[in-house]
C-alpha positions in Angstrom: 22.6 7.4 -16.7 25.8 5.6 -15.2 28.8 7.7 -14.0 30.6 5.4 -16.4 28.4 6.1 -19.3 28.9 10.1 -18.2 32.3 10.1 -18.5 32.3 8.7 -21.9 33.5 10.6 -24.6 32.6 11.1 -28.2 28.8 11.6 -26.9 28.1 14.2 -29.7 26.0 17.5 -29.8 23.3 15.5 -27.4 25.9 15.2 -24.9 27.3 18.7 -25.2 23.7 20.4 -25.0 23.4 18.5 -21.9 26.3 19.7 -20.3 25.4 23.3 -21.5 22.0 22.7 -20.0 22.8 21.5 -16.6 22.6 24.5 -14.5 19.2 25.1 -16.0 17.9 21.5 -15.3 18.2 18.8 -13.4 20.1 15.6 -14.6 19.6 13.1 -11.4 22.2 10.9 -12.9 22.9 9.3 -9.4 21.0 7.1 -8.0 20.6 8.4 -4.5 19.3 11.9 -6.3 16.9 9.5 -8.4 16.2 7.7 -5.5 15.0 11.4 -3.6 13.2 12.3 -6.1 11.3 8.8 -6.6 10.4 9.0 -3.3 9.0 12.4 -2.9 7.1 12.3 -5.6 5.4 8.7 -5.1 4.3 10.3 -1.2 2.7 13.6 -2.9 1.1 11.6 -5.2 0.1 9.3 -2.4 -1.3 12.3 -0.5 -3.2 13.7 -3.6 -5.3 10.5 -3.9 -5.7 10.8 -0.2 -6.4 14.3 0.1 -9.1 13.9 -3.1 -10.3 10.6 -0.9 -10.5 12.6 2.4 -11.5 16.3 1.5 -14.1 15.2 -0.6 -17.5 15.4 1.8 -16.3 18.3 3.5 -15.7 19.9 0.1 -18.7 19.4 -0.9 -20.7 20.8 2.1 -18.7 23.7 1.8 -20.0 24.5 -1.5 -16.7 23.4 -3.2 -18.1 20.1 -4.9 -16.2 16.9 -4.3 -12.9 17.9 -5.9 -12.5 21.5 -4.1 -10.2 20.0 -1.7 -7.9 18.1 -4.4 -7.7 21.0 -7.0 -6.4 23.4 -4.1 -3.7 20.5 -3.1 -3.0 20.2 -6.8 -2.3 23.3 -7.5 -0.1 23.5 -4.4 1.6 20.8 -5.6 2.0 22.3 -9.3 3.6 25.2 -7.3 6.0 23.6 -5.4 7.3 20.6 -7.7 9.2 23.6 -9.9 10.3 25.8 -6.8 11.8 22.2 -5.6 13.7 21.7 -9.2 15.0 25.2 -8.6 16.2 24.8 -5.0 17.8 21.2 -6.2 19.3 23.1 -9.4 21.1 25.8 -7.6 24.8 25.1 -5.8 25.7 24.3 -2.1 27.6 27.7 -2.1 23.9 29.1 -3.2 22.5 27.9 -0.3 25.7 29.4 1.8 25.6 33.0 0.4 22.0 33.4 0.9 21.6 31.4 4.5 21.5 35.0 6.1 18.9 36.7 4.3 16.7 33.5 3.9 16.6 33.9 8.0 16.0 37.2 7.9 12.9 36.9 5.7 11.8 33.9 7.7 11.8 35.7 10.7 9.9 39.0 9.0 7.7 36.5 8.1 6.7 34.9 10.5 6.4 38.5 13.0 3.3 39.5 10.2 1.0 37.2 12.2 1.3 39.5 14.8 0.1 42.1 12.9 -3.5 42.6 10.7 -3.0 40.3 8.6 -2.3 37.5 11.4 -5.4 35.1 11.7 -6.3 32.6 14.4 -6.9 29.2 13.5 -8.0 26.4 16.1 -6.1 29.6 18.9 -3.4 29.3 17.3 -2.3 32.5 16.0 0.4 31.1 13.4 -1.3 32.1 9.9 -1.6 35.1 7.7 -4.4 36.1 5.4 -4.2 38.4 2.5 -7.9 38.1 0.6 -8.3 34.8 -0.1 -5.2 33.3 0.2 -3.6 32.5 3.3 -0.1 30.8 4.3 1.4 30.0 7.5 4.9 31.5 7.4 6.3 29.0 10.0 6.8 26.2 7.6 9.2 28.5 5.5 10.9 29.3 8.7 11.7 25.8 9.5 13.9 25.8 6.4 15.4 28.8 6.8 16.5 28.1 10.3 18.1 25.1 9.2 20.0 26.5 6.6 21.3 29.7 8.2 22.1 26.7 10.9 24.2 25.0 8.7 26.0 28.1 7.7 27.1 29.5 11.0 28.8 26.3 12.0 30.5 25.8 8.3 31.7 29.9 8.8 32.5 29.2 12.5 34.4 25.4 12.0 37.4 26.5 13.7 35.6 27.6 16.9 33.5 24.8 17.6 35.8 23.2 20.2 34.6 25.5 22.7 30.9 25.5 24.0 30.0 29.1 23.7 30.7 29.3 20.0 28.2 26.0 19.7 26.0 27.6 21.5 26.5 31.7 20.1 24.3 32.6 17.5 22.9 29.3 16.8 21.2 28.7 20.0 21.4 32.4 21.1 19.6 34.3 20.4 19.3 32.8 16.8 17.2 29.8 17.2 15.0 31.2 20.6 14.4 34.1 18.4 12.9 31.6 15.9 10.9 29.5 18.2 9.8 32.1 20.1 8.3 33.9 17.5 6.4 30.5 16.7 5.0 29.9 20.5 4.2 33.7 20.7 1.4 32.2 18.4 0.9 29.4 20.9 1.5 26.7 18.0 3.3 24.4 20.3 3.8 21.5 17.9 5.2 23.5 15.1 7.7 24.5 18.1 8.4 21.0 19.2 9.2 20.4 15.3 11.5 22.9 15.1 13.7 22.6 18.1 13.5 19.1 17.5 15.4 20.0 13.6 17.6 22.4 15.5 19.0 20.2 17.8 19.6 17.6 14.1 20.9 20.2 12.5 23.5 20.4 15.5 24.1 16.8 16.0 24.8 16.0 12.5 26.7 19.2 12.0 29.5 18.1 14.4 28.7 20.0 17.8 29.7 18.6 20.9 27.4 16.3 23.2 28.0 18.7 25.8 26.6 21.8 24.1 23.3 19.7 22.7 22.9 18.6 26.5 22.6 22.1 27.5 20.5 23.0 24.1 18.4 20.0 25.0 17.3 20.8 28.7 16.4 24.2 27.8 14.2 23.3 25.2 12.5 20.5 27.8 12.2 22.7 30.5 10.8 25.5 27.9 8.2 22.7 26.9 7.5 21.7 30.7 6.6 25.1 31.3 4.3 25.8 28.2 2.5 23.0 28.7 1.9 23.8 32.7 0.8 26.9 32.3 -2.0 26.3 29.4 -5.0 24.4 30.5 -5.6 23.6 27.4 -2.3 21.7 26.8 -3.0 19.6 30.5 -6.3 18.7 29.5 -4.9 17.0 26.2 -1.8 15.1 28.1 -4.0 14.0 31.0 -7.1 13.7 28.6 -4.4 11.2 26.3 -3.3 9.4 29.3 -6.4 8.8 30.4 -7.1 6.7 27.7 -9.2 8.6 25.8 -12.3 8.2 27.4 -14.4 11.3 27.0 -16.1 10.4 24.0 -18.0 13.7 23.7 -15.3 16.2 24.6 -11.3 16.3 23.9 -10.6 12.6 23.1 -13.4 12.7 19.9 -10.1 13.4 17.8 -8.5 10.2 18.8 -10.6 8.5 19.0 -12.2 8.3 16.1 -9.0 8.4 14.4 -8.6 5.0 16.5 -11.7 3.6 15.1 -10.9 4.7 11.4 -8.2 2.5 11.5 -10.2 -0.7 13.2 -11.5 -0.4 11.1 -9.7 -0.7 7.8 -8.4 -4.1 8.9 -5.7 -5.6 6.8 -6.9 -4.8 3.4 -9.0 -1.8 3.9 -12.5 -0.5 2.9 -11.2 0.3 -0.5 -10.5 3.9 -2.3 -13.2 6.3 -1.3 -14.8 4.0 1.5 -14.3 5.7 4.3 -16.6 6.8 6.9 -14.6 8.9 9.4 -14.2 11.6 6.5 -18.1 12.0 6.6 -17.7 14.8 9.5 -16.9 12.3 12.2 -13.4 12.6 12.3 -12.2 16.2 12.4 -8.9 17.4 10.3 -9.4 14.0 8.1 -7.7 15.5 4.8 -5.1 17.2 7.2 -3.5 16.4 10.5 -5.3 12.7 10.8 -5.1 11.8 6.7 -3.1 8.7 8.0 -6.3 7.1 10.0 -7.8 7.7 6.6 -5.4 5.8 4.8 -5.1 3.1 7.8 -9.0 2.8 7.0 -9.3 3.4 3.4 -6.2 1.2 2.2 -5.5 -1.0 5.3 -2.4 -2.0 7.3 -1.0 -3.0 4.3 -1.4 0.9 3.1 -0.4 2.3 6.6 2.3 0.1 6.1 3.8 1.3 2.9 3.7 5.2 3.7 5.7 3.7 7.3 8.0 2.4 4.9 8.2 4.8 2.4 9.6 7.6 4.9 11.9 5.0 6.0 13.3 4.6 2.9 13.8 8.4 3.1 15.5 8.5 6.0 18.1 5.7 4.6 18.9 7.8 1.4 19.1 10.9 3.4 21.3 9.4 6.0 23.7 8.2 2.8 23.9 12.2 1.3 25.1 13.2 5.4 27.4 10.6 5.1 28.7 11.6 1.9 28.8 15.2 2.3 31.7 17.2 1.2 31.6 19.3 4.3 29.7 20.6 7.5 27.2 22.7 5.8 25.8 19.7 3.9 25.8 17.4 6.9 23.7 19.9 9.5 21.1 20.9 6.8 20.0 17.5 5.6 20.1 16.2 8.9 17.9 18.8 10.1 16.1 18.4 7.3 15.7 14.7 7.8 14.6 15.3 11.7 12.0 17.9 9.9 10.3 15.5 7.6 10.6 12.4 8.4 10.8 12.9 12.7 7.4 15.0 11.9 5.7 12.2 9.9 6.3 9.9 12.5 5.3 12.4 15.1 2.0 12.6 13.2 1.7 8.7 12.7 2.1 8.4 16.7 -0.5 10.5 17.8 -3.1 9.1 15.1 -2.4 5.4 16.4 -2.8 7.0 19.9 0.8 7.1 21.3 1.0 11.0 21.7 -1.4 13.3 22.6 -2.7 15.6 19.7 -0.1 18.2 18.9 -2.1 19.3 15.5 1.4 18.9 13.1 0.3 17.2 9.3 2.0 14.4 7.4 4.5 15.9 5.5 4.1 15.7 1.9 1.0 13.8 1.8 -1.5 15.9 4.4 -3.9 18.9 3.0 -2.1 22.2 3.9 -0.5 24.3 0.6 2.2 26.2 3.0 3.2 22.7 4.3 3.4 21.1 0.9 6.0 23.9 -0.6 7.8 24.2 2.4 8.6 20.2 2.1 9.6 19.8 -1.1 11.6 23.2 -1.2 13.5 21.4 1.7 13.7 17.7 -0.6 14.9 20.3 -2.9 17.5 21.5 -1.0 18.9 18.1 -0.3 18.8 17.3 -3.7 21.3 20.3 -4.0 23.5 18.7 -1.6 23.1 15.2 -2.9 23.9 16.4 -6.3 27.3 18.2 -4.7 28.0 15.1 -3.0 28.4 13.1 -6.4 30.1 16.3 -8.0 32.6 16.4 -5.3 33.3 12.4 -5.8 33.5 12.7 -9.3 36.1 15.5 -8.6 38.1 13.0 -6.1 38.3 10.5 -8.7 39.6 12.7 -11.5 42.3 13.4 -9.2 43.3 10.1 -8.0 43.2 9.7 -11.9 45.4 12.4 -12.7 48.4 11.2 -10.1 
């Protein structure tokens, strides 16, 4: 529906009920908030197919037929499509009023894998278990981070000439309390991600170069020194620059992920056609799905998902630039260095460009947590998106009114 059309009168009771209803639902009557959800929704359904595609031979020899892997991503998805309508249904001053407490949970979250209930997965300790069910409370973090980000420097505008306020509580001890909790776990990837949103959250939320210099070279020497001191991490840098070469030992990851997409060629092997997801490549339905799609739908479906988050990055970059207001601008953008800088984090180490840092596709690999977290977050920038129009629509009554 046009603005124009909106503003029509003489409607009816249609147009009324509407109006009555939209707190409750969404109306994504502009077309960058049609445009967001388009998007998101095309790359989950892009990563069910996959995910069905890709989990489908280790479902099986799990003793969870073909389609074990795809139900559990459906229902994921079937969870977090609502609590994304929600999160782009509520208000900007929603998001404001409850930044704090969001953090807060985050963080108490995130400090149960160091209790019982923590599990280990591939030595990272970054998961928690209750029964059968199981999450990994850093994804949720991520989100909260960025918003209670986006609220200190709205509440602390008039400060932000000098450094120490840039710096004071987002940096410290806010954000190192965040990531540290995360690399306590030793997930350094996840950690990478996240410092990598808090320094977008910062940029597009107006702090100075100076203080995101000084944020910056902590973080790199905090990422020299992680990787030093773990053997683990060397042998994957060196093992990566040495062009992959042990075929038996570290390098198998990449390199079959490598040889998945060979092998898909320009057109690909066609839905289902894969070999790599026959146990040859590990983490084929998760953190390499895209050497699976490379290989199952070709460059030209490698390709499109390139283009896709591009596209997402464009729309985002138009809801920053029409924010009404600090806030907005530091939690989309660290949003936008979230998802999209995370996709293409994943889509460089799967053609071979990074060494493995075990971070999924967002939106489109296996991995429930990952799945809600992301579209909570679309959701969120839906919110703003949807503010941004309100808050243009509110302009031009004004003009209108002079």
């Amino acid at each position: 529906m046009s603005e124009q059309a909106a503003s029509t009168p003489g409607r009816g009771a249609f147009g009324r009920a509407r109006i009555r209803l939209g707190g409750a639902i969404p109306t994504p009557g502009d077309p960058t908030v049609v445009a967001l959800y388009a998007i998101t929704f095309l790359l989950v359904g892009i990563g069910l197919i996959m995910v069905l595609s890709a989990s489908s031979i280790t479902s099986y020899l799990d003793d969870q037929g073909f389609l074990g892997g795809f139900w559990r991503q459906a229902t994921y998805a079937l969870i977090g499509i609502p609590l994304m309508i929600f999160a782009a249904t509520r208000t900007i001053e929603f998001w404001r009023r409850w930044a704090w407490w969001l953090f807060g949970l985050g963080i108490f979250l995130q400090l149960l894998v160091f209790t019982p209930l923590g599990v280990d997965v591939y030595g990272n300790r970054n998961w928690i278990q209750i029964g059968s069910f199981s999450a990994q409370p850093s994804e949720a973090l991520k989100l909260a981070l960025i918003v209670w980000i986006g609220a200190v420097l709205m509440s602390k505008e008039r400060l932000l000439t000098q450094t120490k306020h840039e710096l004071i509580p987002i940096v410290l001890p806010g954000a190192l309390i965040a990531l540290g909790t995360v690399m306590l776990g030793k997930d350094l990837g996840t950690t990478i991600i996240m410092g990598a949103s808090v320094l977008g959250a910062m940029y597009f939320g107006g702090v100075s170069w100076k203080a995101l210099g000084y944020t910056f070279a902590g973080a790199a020497l905090a990422a020299f020194f992680f990787v030093v001191t773990s053997q683990n991490r060397m042998d994957r840098l060196f093992g990566h620059a040495g062009g992959n070469s042990d075929y038996s030992g570290l390098a198998w990851q990449p390199l079959h992920g490598l040889w998945a997409l060979a092998g898909g060629g320009l057109f690909g092997v066609g839905l289902g056609g894969s070999k790599a997801k026959w146990k040859w490549l590990p983490a084929a339905d998760n953190d390499y799905i895209f050497a699976i799609i490379g290989e199952e739908l070709g460059m030209i479906g490698a390709v499109l998902v390139i283009v896709l988050f591009i596209v997402l990055t464009v729309f985002m970059l138009r809801v920053i630039g029409n924010a009404r207001d600090r806030f907005g601008k530091a939690v989309v953008g660290g949003i936008l260095v979230w998802i999209v800088g995370q996709a293409f984090v994943n889509i460089a180490v799967v053609i071979g460009i990074l060494p493995v840092l075990g971070v999924p596709l967002p939106l489109i690999s296996a991995g429930g947590t990952a799945l809600i977290a992301c579209l909570v977050a679309m959701g969120v920038v839906i919110s703003i998106a949807r503010d941004n129009a309100k808050h243009r629509d509110e302009i031009t009554t004004t003009e209108a009114t002079r």
